[in-house]
N, C-alpha and C positions, 0 to 999 in steps of 0.2 A: 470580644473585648471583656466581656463578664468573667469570663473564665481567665483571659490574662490576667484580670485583675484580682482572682479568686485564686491563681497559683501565687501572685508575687506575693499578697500579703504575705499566705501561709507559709512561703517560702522564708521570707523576712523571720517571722516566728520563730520558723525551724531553727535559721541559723543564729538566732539571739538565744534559743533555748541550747544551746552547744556551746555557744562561744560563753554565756553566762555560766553555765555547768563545771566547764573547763576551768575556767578564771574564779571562782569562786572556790573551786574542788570542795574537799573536804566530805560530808555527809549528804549535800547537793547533790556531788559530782556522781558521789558510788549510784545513789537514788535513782536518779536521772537515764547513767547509762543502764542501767542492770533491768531498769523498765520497759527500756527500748531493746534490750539484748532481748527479753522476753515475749514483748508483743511483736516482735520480728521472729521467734519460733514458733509464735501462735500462728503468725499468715503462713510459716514455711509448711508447717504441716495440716494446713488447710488449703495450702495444694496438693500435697502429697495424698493426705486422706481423702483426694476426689477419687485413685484408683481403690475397687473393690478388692485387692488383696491385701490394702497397708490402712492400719486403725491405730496408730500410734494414739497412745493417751498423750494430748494438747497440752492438759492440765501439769502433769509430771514433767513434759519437756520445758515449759514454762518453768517451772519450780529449780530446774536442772540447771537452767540456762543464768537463773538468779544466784544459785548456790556457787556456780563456778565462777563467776564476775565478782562475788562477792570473798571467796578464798583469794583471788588473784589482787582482789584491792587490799585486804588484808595482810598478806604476804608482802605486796609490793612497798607498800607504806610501812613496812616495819612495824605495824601492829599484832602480828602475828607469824610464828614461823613457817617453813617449808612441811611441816606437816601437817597444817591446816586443810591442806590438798585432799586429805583422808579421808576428810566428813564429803566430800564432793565423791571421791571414788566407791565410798561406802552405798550412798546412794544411787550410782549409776546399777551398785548391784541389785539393789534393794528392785529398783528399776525393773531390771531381767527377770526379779523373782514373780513379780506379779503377772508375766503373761502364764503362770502358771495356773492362776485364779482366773484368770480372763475369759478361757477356752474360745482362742481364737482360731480361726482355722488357721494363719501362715502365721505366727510366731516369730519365725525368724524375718520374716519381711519387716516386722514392728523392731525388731531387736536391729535391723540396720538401719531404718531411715530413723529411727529412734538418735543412733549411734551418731549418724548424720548430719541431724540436726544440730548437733552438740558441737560436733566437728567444721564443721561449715558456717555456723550463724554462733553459737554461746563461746566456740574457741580466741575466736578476732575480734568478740566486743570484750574479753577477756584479756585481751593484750591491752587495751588503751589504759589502764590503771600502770602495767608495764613500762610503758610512753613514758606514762604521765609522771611516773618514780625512779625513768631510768638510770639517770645519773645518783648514784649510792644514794638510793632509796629519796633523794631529796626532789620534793615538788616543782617541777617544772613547766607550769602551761604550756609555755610557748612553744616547747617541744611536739606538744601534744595539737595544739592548735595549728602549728604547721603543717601537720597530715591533713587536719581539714580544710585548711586554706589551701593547700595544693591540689587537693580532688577538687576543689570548687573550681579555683583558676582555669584547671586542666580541661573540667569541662564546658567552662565558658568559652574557653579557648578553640576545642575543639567543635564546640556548635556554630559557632560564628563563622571559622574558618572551611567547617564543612555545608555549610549553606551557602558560602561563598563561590569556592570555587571548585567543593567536594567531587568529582568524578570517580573513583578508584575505591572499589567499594572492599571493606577488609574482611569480613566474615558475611555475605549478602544473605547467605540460609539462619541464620541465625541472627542478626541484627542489620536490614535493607538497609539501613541510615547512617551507618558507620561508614566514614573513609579513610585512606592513609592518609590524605591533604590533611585530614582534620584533627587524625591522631599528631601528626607532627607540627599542627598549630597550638594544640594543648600542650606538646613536649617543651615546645620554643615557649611560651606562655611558663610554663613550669620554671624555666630556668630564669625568670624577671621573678616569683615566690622565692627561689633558694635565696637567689641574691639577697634580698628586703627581710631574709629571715638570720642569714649571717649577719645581719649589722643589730640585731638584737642578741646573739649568741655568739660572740667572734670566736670564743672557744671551739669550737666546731668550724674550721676553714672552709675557705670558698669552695670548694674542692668538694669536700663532704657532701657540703649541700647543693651542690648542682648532681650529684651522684643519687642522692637521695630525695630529692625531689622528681627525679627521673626511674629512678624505682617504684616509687607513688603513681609514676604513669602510667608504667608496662602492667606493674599489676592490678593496678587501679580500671584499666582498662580490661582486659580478662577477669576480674571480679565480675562487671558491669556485664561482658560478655557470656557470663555462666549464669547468673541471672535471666536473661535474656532466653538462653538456650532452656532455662527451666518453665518458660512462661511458656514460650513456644512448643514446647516438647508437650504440656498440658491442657495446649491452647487457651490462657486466658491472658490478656492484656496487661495486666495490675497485679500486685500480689495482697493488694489491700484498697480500700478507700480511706481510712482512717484521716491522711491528709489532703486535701481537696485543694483539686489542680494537681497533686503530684502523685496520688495512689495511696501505699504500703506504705511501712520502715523497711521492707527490703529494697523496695524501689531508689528509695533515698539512699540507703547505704550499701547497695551492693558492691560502689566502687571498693570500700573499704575495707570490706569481707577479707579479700586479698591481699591487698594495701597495706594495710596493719601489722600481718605477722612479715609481710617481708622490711615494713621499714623499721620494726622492733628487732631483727634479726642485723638489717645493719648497724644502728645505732648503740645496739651490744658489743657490736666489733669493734665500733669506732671507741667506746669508751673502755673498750679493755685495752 
């Protein structure tokens, strides 16, 4: 009970400090995400640097993972143009150049999970400024908050309905607690989100949003699942403690990892 009660709060927390972030944007919002894009590459490659052949500098993938959240808020917000990008590519190189200095034995092991990190965790929290400026560059929370409300829903959905009547297990080597009952209880859950979020945006037809709230699923789920595979593959549990009752920032956001560049990919379609 101590511990339910030690996840709900912080749980509470989590999602006031998101949904406050979001709704406020601005200087908050860049802040906010760009600290949690960072202490989520701090836990990534402090699983990665438990193997002996990979030493990625933490401290530069941090730095990296700021610099590109912060060119893409810049860009997205029309505060800055499409070459802002440059000061972030300039550093990736800067990046390369120092395992020259480092004399490490694998180099190129540092030079891909380096690569990796950027790619996987600094790329997707690098879309939500994206989200959040989709429409010609003008600020739209609620765009942005309904990615998060539908990973939340989806996974309420799914825990409940897989505790329920979960048999049918969908990847058992890689996540024993997963079922399809439960994946298609957060699906069906999902599409009651699109709905309640068309009636704030009707610009966006019903249509859109049950598509895209269902894309938030599929990949939202395979984020979660590659997560998973990552913990498992290096055998630990958590990818953090930082938040009590729930672990990591990756734990927390792995559905979104995924989640994000595919539903910034449709919601470009839809607005073109």
């Amino acid at each position: 009970m101590n511990n339910f009660g030690t996840r709900t709060i912080s749980g509470f927390l989590l999602v006031g400090i998101i949904v406050g972030a979001i709704s406020l944007g601005g200087l908050f919002f860049a802040i906010t995400f760009a600290l949690i894009s960072g202490l989520a590459l701090l836990e990534f490659h402090k699983l990665t640097n438990l193997s002996n052949q990979i030493h990625v500098n933490k401290t530069l993938s941090f730095v990296g993972g700021l610099l590109l959240f912060g060119c893409s808020y810049l860009f997205s917000s029309a505060l800055a143009p499409l070459q802002v990008y440059s000061i972030y590519g300039l550093y990736v190189l800067l990046v390369f150049l120092t395992e020259l200095f480092r004399k490490n034995a694998n180099p190129i092991n540092n030079w891909a999970y380096f690569i990796l990190g950027q790619v996987l965790i600094a790329l997707p929290f690098s879309t939500l400024p994206t989200i959040l400026f989709a429409d010609n560059h003008q600020a739209e929370p609620i765009l942005l908050l309904s990615l998060f409300f539908t990973i939340w829903v989806n996974d309420t959905g799914a825990y409940l309905v897989g505790i329920s009547v979960g048999k049918h297990r969908m990847f058992e080597r890689v996540s024993p607690k997963k079922s399809w009952e439960g994946f298609f209880g957060g699906a069906v859950l999902a599409l009651v989100s699109g709905y309640v979020f068309s009636l704030f945006i009707p610009s966006i037809s019903l249509f859109h949003w049950f598509v895209f709230s269902e894309i938030i699923v599929v990949f939202g789920t395979f984020g979660d699942l590659l997560e998973s595979l990552l913990k498992r593959t290096l055998a630990v549990k958590d990818s953090g403690d930082v938040i009590p009752g729930h672990g990591g920032f990756l734990d927390r956001f792995d559905s979104m990892l995924l989640a994000a560049p595919a539903a910034l990919i449709y919601l470009l379609l839809i607005f073109n």
